[in-house]
N, C-alpha and C positions, 0 to 999 in steps of 0.2 A: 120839670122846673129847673133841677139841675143837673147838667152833664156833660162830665170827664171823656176827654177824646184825645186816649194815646199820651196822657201826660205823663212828664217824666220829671225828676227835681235831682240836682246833685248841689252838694255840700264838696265844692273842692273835689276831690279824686272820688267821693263818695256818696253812691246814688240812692236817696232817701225814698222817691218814688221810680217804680217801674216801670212804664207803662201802661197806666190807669185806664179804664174806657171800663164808664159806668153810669146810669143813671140815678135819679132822684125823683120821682112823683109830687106833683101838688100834693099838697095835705098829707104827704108820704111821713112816720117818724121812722127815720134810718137810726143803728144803737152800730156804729162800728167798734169792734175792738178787738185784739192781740195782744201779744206779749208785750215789754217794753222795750221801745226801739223796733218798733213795727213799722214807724209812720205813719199813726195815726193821727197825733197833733200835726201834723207836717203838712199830713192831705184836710184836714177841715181848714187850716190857715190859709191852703191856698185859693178857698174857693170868695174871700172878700180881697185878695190880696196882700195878706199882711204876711208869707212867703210869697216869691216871685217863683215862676215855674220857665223852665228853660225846652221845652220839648212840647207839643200835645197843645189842647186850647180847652177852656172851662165855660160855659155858656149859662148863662141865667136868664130865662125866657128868650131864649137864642140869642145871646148879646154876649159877647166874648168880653168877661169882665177883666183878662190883662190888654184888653184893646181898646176900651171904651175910652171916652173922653172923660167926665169928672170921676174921679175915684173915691170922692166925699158924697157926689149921688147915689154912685152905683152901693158905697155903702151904706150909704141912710136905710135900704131898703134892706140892710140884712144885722139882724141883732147878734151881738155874741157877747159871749158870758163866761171868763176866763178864771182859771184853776185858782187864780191868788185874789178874786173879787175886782181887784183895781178900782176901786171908788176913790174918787178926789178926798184925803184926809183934811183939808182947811176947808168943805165945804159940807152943811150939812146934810140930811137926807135929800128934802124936795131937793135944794140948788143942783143935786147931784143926775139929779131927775131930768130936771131942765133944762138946764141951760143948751144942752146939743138941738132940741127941738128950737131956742130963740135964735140961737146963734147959727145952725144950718139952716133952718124951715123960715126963719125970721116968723115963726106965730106968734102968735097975741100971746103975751106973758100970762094974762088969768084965764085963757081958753087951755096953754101950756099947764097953768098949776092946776087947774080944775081935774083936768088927765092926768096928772102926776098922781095929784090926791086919790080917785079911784083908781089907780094901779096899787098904791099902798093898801089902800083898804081891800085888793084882791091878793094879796102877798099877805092879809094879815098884820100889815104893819103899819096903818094909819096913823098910831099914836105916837110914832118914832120920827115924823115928818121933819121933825126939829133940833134931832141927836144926830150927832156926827161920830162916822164909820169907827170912830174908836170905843165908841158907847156900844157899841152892838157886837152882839155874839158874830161867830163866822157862821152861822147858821142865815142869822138877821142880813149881814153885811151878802152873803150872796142872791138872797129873795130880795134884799135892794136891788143887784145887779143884774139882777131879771126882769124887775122891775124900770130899770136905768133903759132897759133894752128896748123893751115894750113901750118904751114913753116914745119914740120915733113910728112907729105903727109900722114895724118890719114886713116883708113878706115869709121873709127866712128866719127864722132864729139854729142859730149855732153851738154847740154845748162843748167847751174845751175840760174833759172832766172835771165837772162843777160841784163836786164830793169828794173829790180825793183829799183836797184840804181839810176836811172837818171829821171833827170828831164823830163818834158814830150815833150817838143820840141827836143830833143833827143833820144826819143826811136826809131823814125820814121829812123831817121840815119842806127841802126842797124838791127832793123828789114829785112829793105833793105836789108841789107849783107846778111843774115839769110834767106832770101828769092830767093836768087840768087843763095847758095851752094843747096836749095833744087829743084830749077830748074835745076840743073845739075848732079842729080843724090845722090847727098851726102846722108849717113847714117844717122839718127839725131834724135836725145833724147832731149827733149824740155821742161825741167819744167817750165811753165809760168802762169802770170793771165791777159797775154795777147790775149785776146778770139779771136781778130778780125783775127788777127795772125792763128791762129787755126782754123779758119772758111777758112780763106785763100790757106793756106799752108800743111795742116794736112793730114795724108791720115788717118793717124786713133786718135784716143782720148781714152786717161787711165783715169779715173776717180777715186781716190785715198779717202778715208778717214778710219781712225782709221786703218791704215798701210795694208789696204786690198785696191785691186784695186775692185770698187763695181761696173763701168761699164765702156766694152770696147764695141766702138763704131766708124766707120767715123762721121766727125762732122758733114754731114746733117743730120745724125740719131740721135745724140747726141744733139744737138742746138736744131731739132725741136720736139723732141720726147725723154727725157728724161725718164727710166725707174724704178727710185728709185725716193722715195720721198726726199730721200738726195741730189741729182744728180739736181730733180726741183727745191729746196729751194737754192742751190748752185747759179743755175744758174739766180734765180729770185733775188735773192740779189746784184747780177753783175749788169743785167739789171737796178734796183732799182738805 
């Protein structure tokens, strides 16, 4: 569903990806992760294009999404759920919900809030429809954002470490969510250094440093049998 061919990304004199060439499976949950400063925010950005990639081609159902014609199509079709939640603060939960489904998809406002409303109520957060993102925990605020996401009917949903903000009686909240679109099939790109998560849920592991993926792996091969010495000191430092 999706697949990196030879891509490459530099920042001025400095090259954040390396020559990429990797796939993604339908219904596949990928968990990449490395050090920081690996480039693994850098490689999930580039696959809606919210980084621009200078080398290599990205394909989404073979459609090269930095070549395509609308860039607000190609993304309606891919959710993503960023570190700092990003909810519109002047706008309450549903508004928050909605409005990219009226204003992209132009749908019917009560066929929109009807699907707003069961997404809350599958986030657990039905009774919050009408609090805005300052009234809610970052726990609440990112099960909106997941919710925000899923209100487009993505094919891809995208995970730019959606825990690292929160505190840690909190992470468990989303995780859950996160757990639950992967028991149902959903597509999913996972940057985290949430391991357990990935021991969990993962059907495969990217292992990312100095903007090369250095080892792909499912995580029982990965967790117990590590094949770089980068990949052991990574994960013996977790451990640690």
């Amino acid at each position: 569903m999706i697949e990196f061919k030879n891509v490459s990304k530099w920042y001025g004199d400095y090259q954040a990806l390396v020559n990429i060439s990797a796939q993604v499976t339908q219904g596949e949950v990928l968990v990449v992760c490395g050090p920081s400063g690996s480039g693994k925010s850098t490689l999930i950005r580039t696959i809606n294009r919210l980084e621009p990639i200078q080398e290599g081609k990205i394909l989404i159902d073979k459609t090269d999404v930095h070549d395509c014609g609308s860039i607000d199509e190609m993304r309606s079709h891919i959710g993503f759920v960023f570190q700092q939640f990003n909810l519109f603060p002047h706008m309450n939960v549903l508004d928050n919900l909605t409005m990219a489904p009226i204003m992209l998809k132009r749908a019917r406002k009560r066929d929109v809030e009807e699907h707003a409303q069961a997404l809350l109520e599958r986030v657990g957060l039905a009774h919050k429809a009408n609090a805005f993102p300052g009234e809610l925990s970052g726990g609440q605020q990112q099960r909106v954002a997941i919710a925000r996401a899923l209100a487009m009917k993505p094919r891809i949903m995208l995970f730019d470490e959606p825990t690292s903000a929160l505190d840690p009686e909190m992470v468990n909240e989303v995780l859950q969510v996160m757990k639950g679109l992967a028991m149902e099939g959903m597509t999913m790109v996972c940057v985290t250094h949430e391991m357990n998560f990935a021991k969990d849920v993962a059907d495969m592991v990217w292992f990312m440093d100095a903007g090369k993926i250095v080892e792909q792996a499912p995580p029982a091969d990965f967790f117990t049998n590590p094949q770089t010495d980068r990949a052991k000191k990574f994960l013996a430092d977790i451990r640690h």
